[in-house]
C-alpha positions in Angstrom: 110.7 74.6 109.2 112.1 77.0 111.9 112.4 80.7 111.7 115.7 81.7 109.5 118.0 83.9 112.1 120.1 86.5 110.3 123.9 85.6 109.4 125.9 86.4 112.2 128.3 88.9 109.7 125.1 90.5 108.6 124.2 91.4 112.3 127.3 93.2 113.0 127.1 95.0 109.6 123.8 96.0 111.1 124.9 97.3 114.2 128.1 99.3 112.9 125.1 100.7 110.1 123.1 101.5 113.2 125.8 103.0 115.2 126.8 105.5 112.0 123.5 106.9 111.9 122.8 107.2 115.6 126.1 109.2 115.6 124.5 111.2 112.3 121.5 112.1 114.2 123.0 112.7 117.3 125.7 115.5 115.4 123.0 117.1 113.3 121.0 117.7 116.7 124.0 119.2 118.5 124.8 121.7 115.6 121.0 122.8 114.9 120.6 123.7 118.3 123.9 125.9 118.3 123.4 127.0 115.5 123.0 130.7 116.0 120.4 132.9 113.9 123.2 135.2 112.5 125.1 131.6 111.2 122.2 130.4 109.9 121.8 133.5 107.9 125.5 133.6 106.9 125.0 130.1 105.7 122.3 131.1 103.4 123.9 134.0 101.7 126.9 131.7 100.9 124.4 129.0 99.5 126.2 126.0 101.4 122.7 124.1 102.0 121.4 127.4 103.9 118.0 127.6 102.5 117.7 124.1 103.8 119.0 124.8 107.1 117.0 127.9 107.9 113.8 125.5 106.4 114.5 123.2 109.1 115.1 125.8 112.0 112.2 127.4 111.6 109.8 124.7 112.8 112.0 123.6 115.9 109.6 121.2 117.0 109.7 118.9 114.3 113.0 119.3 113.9 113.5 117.8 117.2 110.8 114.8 116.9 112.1 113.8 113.7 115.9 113.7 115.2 115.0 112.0 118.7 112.4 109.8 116.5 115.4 108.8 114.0 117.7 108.3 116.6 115.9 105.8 118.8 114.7 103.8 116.2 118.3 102.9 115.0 119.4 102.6 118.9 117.1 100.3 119.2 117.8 98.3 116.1 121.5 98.5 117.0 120.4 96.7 120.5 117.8 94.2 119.0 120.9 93.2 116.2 123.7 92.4 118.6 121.2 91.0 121.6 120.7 88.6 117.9 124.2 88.5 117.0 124.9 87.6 120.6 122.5 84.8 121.5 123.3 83.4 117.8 127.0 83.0 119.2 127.3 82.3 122.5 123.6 82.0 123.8 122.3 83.5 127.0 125.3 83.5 128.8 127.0 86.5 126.8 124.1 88.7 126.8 124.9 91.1 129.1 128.2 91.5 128.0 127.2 92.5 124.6 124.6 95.2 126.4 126.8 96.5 128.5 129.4 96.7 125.6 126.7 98.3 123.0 125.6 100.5 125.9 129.7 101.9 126.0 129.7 102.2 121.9 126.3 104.3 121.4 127.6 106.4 124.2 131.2 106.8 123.2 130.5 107.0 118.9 127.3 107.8 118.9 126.5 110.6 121.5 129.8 112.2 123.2 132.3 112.1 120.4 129.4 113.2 117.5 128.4 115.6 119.6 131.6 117.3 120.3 132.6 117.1 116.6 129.3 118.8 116.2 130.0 121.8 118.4 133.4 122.6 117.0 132.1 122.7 113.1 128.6 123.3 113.6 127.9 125.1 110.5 129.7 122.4 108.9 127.4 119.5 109.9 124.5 121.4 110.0 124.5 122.3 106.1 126.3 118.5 105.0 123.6 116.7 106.9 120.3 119.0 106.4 119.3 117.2 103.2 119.2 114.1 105.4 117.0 115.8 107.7 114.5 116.6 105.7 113.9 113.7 104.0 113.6 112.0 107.6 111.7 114.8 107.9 109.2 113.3 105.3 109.7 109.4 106.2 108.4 110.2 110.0 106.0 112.8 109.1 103.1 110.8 110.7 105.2 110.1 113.9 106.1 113.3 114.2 102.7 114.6 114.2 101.7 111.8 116.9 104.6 112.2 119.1 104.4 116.9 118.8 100.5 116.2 119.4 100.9 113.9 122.7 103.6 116.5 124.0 101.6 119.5 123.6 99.2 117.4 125.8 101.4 117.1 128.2 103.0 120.6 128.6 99.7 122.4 128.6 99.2 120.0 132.1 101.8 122.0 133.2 100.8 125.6 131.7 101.1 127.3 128.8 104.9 127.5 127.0 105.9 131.2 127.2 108.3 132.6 124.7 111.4 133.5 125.9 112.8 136.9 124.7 116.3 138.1 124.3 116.4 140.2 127.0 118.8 143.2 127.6 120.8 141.2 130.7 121.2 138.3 127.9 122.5 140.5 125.4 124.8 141.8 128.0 126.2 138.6 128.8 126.3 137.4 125.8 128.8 140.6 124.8 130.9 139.8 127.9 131.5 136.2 126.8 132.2 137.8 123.1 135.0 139.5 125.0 136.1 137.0 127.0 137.0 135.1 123.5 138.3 137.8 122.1 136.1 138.7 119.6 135.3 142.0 120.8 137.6 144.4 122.1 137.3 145.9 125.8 135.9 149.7 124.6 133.5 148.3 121.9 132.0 146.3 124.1 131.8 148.9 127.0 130.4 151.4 124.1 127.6 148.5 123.2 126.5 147.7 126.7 126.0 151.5 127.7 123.7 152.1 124.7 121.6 149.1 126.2 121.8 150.3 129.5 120.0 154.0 128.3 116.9 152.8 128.8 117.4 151.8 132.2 119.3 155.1 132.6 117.3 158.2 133.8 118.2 161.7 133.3 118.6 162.5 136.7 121.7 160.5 136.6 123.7 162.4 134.4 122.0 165.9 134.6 123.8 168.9 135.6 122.2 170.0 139.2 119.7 172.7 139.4 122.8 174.3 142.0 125.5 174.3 139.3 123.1 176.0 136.2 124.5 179.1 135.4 121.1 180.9 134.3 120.1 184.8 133.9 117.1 186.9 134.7 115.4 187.7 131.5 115.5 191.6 132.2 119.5 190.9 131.4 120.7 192.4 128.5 122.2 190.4 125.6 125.3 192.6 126.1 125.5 191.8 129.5 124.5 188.5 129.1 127.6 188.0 126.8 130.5 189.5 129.5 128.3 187.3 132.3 129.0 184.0 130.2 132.7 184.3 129.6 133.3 183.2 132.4 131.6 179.9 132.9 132.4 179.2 129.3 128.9 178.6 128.7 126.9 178.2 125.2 123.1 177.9 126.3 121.4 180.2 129.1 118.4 179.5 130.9 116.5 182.0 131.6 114.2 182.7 134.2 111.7 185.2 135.6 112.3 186.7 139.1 113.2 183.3 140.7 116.4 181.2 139.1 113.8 178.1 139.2 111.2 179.9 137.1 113.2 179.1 133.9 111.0 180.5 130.8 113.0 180.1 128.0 116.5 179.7 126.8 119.0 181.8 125.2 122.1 180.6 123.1 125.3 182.6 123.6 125.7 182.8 119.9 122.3 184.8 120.1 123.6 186.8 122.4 126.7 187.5 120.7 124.9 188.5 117.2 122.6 190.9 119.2 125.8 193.1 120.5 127.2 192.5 116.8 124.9 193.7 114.7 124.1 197.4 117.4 121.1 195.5 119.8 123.0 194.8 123.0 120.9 196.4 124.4 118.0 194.2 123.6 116.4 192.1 126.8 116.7 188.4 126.8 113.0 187.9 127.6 113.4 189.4 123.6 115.2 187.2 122.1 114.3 183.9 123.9 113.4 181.1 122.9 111.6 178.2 124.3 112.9 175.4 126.1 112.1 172.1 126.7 111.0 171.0 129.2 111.8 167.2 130.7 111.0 165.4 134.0 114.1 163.3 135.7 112.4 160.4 135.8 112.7 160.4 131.7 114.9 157.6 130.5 117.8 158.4 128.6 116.9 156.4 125.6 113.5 158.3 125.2 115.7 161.4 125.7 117.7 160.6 122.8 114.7 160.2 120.5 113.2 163.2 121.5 116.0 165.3 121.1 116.3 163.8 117.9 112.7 164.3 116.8 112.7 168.0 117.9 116.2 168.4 116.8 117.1 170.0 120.3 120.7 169.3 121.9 119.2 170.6 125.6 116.5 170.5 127.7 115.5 171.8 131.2 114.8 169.2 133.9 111.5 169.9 136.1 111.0 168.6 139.2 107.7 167.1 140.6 106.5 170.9 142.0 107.3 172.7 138.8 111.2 174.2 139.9 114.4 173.5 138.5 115.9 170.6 138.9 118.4 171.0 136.3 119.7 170.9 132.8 120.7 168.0 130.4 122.2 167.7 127.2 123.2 166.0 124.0 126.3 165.6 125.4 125.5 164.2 128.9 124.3 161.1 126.6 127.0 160.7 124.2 129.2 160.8 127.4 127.0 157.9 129.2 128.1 155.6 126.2 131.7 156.6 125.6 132.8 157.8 128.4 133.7 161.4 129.4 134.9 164.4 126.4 137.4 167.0 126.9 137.9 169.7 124.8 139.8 173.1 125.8 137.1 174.1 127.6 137.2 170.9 130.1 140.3 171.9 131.7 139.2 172.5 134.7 137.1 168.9 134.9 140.8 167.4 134.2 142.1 169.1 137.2 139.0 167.4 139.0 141.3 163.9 140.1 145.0 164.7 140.9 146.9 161.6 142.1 149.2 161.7 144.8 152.8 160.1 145.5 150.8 157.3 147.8 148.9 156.1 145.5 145.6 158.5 146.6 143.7 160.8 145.3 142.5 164.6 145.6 139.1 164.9 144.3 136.8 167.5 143.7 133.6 167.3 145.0 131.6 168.2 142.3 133.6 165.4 139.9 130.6 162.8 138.6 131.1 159.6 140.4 131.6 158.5 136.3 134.7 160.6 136.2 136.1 159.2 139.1 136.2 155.1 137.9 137.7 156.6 134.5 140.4 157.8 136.4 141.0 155.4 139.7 139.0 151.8 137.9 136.4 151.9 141.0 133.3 149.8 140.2 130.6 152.8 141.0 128.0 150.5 138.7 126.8 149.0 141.7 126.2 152.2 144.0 123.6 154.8 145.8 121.0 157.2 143.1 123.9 160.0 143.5 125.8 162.0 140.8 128.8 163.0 142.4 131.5 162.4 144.9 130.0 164.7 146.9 126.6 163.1 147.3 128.1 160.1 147.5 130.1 161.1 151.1 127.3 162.6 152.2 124.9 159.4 151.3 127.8 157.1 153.4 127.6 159.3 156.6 124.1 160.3 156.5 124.4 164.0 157.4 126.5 167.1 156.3 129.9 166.7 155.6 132.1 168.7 157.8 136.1 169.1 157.4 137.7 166.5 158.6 135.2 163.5 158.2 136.2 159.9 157.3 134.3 157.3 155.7 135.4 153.9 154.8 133.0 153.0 151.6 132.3 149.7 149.3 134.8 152.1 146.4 137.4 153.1 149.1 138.1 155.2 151.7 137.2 159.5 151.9 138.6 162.4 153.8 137.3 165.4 153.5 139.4 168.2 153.4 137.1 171.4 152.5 133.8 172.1 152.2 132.0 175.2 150.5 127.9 175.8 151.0 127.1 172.6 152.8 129.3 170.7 150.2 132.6 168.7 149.9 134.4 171.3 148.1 138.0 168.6 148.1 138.8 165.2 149.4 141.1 162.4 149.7 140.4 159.1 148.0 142.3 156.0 148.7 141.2 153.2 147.1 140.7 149.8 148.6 143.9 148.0 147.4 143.3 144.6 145.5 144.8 141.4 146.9 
């Protein structure tokens, strides 16, 4: 008595049976691994098979053994069924045809089209189909063991697996494509990427230079030292000791002020002084931040590497590195820094931060030289003193320097490349 082949209708029920769950598998592997770690969280607060899901996430490799282990075995069932259903039919001389045409069904309904469905409402077919999971997770338990055991064998040939991190260059992308989709707006995103980029920030780049610190000797009186900051508009002196680079403490104008006020403006500032502190340039601005924070300081004095004056930074100069510039009434004269002219140019200070100058022409200065200002900046492109009348054709545009004052560009012309 010869082996009993399987009804021919029983076959095909097989196959379309086969088909439905290699489509299953293949959707549930699609949305687990796109499945990001703030929707998997989200899923379990609302209770839609979340505490399931985040189960199953957190051991990835078994996760993925059980899927690829599920969804071979019913590949290959679906091929052993119809290369049955086919011989049964027409005999050998079909059998490719019913291969080929398998071959075209599996990759059509049960890889592309699951998989697409899968990307669209991942959360979806994640939570529906995570009960399944885990009870496959169960049935090939000792497969899945085998197969995550022979792998690791085989990776360590190759080294040992390192961990990737979410690095800071990921998260940045990662909020440029939230833009691009419209999830985030333009200046939130510009506000989020700054505060990444502080720690790569030092102070040096936004520090006020050592050559534009309005400081006072500390034989200066506190009523003198109140006339000599009108002026400047100033709120916080440094104060040094024979030499402007010997700063030795730090004196707030509101100290001043109450001095004179209350009959003691006569009183020296090497008196009343406090403090400062004291930074090096090289300091990122995120550790800035924290310290300022932790000493509850808004200002600091920036030492170079021999112990002078480098310069001064503040609260502010941070604040301003993630939003953008501030004006208040005070700023009036940084607004008058960028004028723009009836060609389409502009007259720029020298002394206007190379910051200042995007805001108000859009030129991508992300990309250039260690230098604060515009004025650096011509002088780093022609690699000397600027005199009056220089030209220099740059990567932002093109300069003209109209002025110059103590071996600076006092005014200039900028003219922007134009964009095709």
């Amino acid at each position: 008595m010869g082996h009993r082949r399987p009804p021919v209708s029983a076959s095909l029920i097989g196959v379309i049976v086969c088909l439905v769950f290699s489509a299953l598998f293949s959707s549930v592997e699609t949305a687990f691994t796109s499945l990001t770690v703030f929707q998997i969280e989200s899923l379990k607060k609302r209770g839609r098979g979340g505490a399931t899901v985040e189960r199953l996430a957190k051991k990835p490799d078994e996760l993925i053994a059980t899927i690829l282990i599920g969804n071979n075995i019913v590949n290959i069932l679906a091929s052993v069924l119809a290369t049955q259903w086919a011989l049964t039919r027409w005999g050998d001389i079909a059998l490719g045809f019913v291969t080929g045409g398998l071959t075209f069904l599996v990759l059509i309904f049960g890889e592309v089209t699951p998989k697409r469905l899968a990307i669209a409402h991942n959360e979806f077919v994640a939570s529906a189909l995570a009960p399944l999971l885990l009870i496959c997770t169960y049935l090939f338990k000792p497969l899945v063991l085998i197969v995550n055991f022979l792998s690791s064998l085989v990776t360590r040939l190759f080294g040992k697996p390192t961990k990737e991190e979410l690095s800071m260059e990921t998260m940045v992308q990662m909020l440029s494509i939230a833009e691009h989709m419209g999830v985030i707006d333009y200046a939130k995103s510009a506000m989020v990427k700054n505060v990444f980029r502080l720690g790569a920030t030092t102070v040096q780049a936004v520090m006020t230079h050592r050559i534009d610190v309005f400081s006072l000797d500390k034989r200066t009186t506190a009523e003198d030292a109140c006339r000599l900051a009108m002026a400047p508009g100033v709120s916080r002196i440094p104060v040094y000791d024979g030499d402007n680079e010997n700063i030795i403490g730090l004196v707030t104008a509101r100290m001043a002020i109450n001095e004179v006020l209350s009959g003691r403006g006569g009183r020296l500032l090497a008196d009343i002084m406090t403090k400062p502190l004291y930074i090096m340039p090289t300091k990122p601005l995120s550790e800035l931040f924290n310290l300022f924070k932790k000493k509850r300081e808004t200002f600091a004095v920036v030492i170079d590497e021999y112990g002078g004056l480098a310069g001064v930074v503040t609260m502010r100069d941070i604040v301003e590195e993630i939003v953008g510039a501030i004006y208040d009434e005070d700023d009036a004269d940084t607004r008058e820094r960028v004028h723009k002219r009836s060609d389409g140019s502009f007259t720029v200070a020298g002394d206007t931060p190379l910051s200042v100058l995007a805001e108000f022409t859009a030129a991508d200065v992300s990309s250039l030289p260690y230098v604060q200002t515009v004025s650096g900046y011509i002088a780093w492109a022609l690699d000397r003193i600027p005199v009056p009348g220089d030209y220099v054709d740059t990567d932002i545009g093109q300069f003209t320097v109209l002025s110059t004052d103590a071996k600076r560009v006092d005014e200039s012309i900028y003219r922007p490349h134009r964009r095709d």
